[in-house]
C-alpha positions in Angstrom: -6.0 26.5 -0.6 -3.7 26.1 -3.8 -0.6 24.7 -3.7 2.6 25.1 -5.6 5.1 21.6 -6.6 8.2 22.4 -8.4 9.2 19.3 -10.2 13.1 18.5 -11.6 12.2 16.3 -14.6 15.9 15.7 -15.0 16.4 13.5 -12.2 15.6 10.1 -10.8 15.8 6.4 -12.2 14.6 6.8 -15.6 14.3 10.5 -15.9 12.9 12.2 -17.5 10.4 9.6 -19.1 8.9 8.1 -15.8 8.9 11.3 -14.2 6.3 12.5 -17.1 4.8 9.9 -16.8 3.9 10.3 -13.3 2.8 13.7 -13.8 0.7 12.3 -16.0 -0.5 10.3 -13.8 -1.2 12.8 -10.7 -2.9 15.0 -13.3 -5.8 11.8 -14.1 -6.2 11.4 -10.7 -6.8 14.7 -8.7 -9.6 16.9 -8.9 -7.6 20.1 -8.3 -4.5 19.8 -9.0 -1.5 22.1 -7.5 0.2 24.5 -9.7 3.1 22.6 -11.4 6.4 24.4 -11.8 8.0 21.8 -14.1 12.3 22.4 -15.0 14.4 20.6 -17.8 15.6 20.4 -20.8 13.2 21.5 -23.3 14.2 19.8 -26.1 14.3 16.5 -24.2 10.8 17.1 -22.1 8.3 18.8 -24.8 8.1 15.9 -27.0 7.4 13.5 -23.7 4.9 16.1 -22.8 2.7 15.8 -25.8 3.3 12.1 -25.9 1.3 11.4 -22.4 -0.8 14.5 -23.7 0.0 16.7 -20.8 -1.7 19.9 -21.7 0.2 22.9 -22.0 -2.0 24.6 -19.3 -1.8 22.0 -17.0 2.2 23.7 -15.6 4.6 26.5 -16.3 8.1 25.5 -17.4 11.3 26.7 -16.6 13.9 25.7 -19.2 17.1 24.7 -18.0 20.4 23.8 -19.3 22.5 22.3 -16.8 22.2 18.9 -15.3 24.1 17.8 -12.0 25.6 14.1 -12.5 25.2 11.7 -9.9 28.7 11.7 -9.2 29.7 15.3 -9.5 29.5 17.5 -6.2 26.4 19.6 -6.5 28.6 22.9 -5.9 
């Protein structure tokens, strides 16, 4: 069975640096890994990417350009 995670790298404490970096880590420690949809800003997330050497065929990327504030109403 494969299995599909979708993965906002724009939020959570630290984001997006700690969330690459535990993609990073899921990536070292599975076998199979699922297919990663990863969203964000591209400008902000490619360079993090390469930095933890997360290779390019590891996930598909959606950019985005919007990011919800933790105080703003999500509609």
């Amino acid at each position: 069975m494969s299995y599909r995670i979708g993965i906002d790298l724009m939020g959570g404490d630290q984001a997006p640096a700690e969330v690459v970096l535990g993609i990073r880590r899921y990536l070292d420690q599975t076998e199979r890994p699922a297919s990663l949809t990863l969203l964000g800003d591209a400008s902000v997330v490619a360079p993090l990417l390469q930095q933890q050497n997360v290779a390019e065929s590891a996930f598909t990327f959606h950019a985005t350009t919007e990011v919800i504030g933790m105080n703003e109403h999500p509609t």
